[in-house]
Structure formats: C-alpha cells, structure tokens
N, C-alpha and C positions, 0 to 999 in steps of 0.2 A: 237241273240240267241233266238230259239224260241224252247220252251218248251211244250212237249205233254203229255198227260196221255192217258195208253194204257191200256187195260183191260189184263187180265193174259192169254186169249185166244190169244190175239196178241204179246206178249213177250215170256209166257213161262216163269217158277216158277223160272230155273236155275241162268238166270239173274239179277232175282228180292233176290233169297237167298243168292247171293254173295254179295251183298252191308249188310257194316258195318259203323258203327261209329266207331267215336274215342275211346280209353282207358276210356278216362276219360268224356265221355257220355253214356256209357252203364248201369248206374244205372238209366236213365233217357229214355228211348227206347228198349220198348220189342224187339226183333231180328225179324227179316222177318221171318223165319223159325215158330215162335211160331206164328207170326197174321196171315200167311197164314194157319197156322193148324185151329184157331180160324175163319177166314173163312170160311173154309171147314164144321165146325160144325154148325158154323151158316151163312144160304145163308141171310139172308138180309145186311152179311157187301160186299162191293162191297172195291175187291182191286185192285188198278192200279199201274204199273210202272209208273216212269216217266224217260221221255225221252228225250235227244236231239241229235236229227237226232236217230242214229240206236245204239245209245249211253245209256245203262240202268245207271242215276243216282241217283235215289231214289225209294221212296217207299211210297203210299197212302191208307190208307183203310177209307172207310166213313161206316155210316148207317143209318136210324131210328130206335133208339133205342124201342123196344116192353117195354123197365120197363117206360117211359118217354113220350114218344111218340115225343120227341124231334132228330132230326138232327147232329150228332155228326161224329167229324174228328175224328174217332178214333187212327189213325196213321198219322205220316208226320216225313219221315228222308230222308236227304238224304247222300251219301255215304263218307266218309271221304277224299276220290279226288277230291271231284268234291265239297267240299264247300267253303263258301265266293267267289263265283263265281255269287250269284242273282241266281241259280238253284231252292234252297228252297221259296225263295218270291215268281218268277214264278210261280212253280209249285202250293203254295198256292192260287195265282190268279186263277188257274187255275180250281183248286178241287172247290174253293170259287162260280166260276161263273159256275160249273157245277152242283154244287148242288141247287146253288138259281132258277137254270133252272126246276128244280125238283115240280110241280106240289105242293103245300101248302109246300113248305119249305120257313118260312121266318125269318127264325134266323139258325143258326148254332154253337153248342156248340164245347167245347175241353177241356179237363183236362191239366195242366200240373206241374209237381213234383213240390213243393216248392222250392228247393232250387236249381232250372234250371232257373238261373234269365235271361242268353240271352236268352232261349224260350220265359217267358214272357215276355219279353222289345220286341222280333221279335212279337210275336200277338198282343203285343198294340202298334206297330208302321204299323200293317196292320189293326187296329179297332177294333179287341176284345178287348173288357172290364170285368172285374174281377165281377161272379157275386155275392160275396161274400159265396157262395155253395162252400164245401171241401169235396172231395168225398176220403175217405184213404189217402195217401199223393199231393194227385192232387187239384190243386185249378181251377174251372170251369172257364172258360169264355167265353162268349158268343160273337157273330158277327151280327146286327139284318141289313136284307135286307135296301138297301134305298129304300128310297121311289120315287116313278117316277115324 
C-alpha cells in the first residue's frame, strides 16, 4: 500500500468533497467542503488529498499558523471506506515527513476534541504528546522533530 499526498491542483476539489466520515465522527471533523472554503480564504493552509494509486481516500490540510508562528495539521480524515485499513497512519507519515522537510519546522502541532479518545490514542501512538494547551474544545498536542 503505498500512500501519496496530492496537492488540490493534482486531484481536483470533486474528489476531495466526496469523502465523509462516519455518523458518529462528524462532531469531531469539520467536512472538506468547509476547510477547503477556509483554504481559499486563507492561502498559507496548503490542502492535499490523499491517495492510493488514483484512489481519493482522505483529506490533509497543514499551515504555519500567523497567531503562533507555530506548524499545525489543521485537518487529517480519512473517508469512511477506506478506514482501519493503515490509510490514516500512512498518510500522517506522510504529511509528518513533509512538513519537518519544511525549512524551520521542528515541532508540529494538532488540536483534537476531548472526547475523540481514538484520535488521541492514534497521535500518541504516532508520538504526539499532550501539551497541556486547550484551545475551545481541542486539547493541543504537539510532535517535536528527532534529532539526527
């Protein structure tokens, strides 16, 4: 299985607004339709599909945030076919080792809902740590580059 992230120029929006989650994760995951509007307003968020083979099953947006000046995954879903398949780990490898490519990025934050306890258990079983920061109902956690 090998998993790619595609910029919206190489997908196309269509793709990327059809992926949904579950019922009972959508209090927990803005919809694509809403972070690609929030893209649009603000270009420093970069969103990518993700992909396998010609396959759209999720959805990525990063940025440096201008209030912080810090590095955050502002999105990570992927579609409700296509998961507990390792899609979602991938593809966070994936965003993970493209961002730390990124010229003074050496930590990478995330929000995620309190009461999303698989999200959190998935981030602290790929290394984010809770950084006791609660931003409205999100609790932060951060990822800090290794060291070489």
């Amino acid at each position: 299985m090998t998993v790619v992230l595609k910029t919206l120029a190489e997908t196309g929006r269509r793709a990327i607004v059809a992926l949904n989650v579950t019922n009972d994760q959508d209090d927990f995951v803005t919809s694509n339709a809403e972070s690609l509007e929030e893209a649009d307003e603000n270009p420093d968020c970069v969103p990518l599909g993700i992909f396998v083979g010609d396959q759209a099953v999720g959805f990525a947006m990063y940025t440096l945030d201008a209030d912080d000046g810090n590095w955050w995954i502002y999105r990570l879903m992927i579609d409700q076919r296509f998961q507990r398949r390792g899609y979602g780990r991938a593809g966070l490898r994936a965003l993970v080792e493209r961002m730390f490519a990124i010229p003074g990025c050496s930590a990478i934050y995330l929000g995620v809902v309190r009461e999303n306890r698989t999200a959190a258990a998935f981030y602290l079983q790929e290394g984010f740590r809770e950084t006791g920061q609660v931003l409205g109902d999100e609790i932060v956690m951060r990822l800090e580059r290794k060291k070489a």
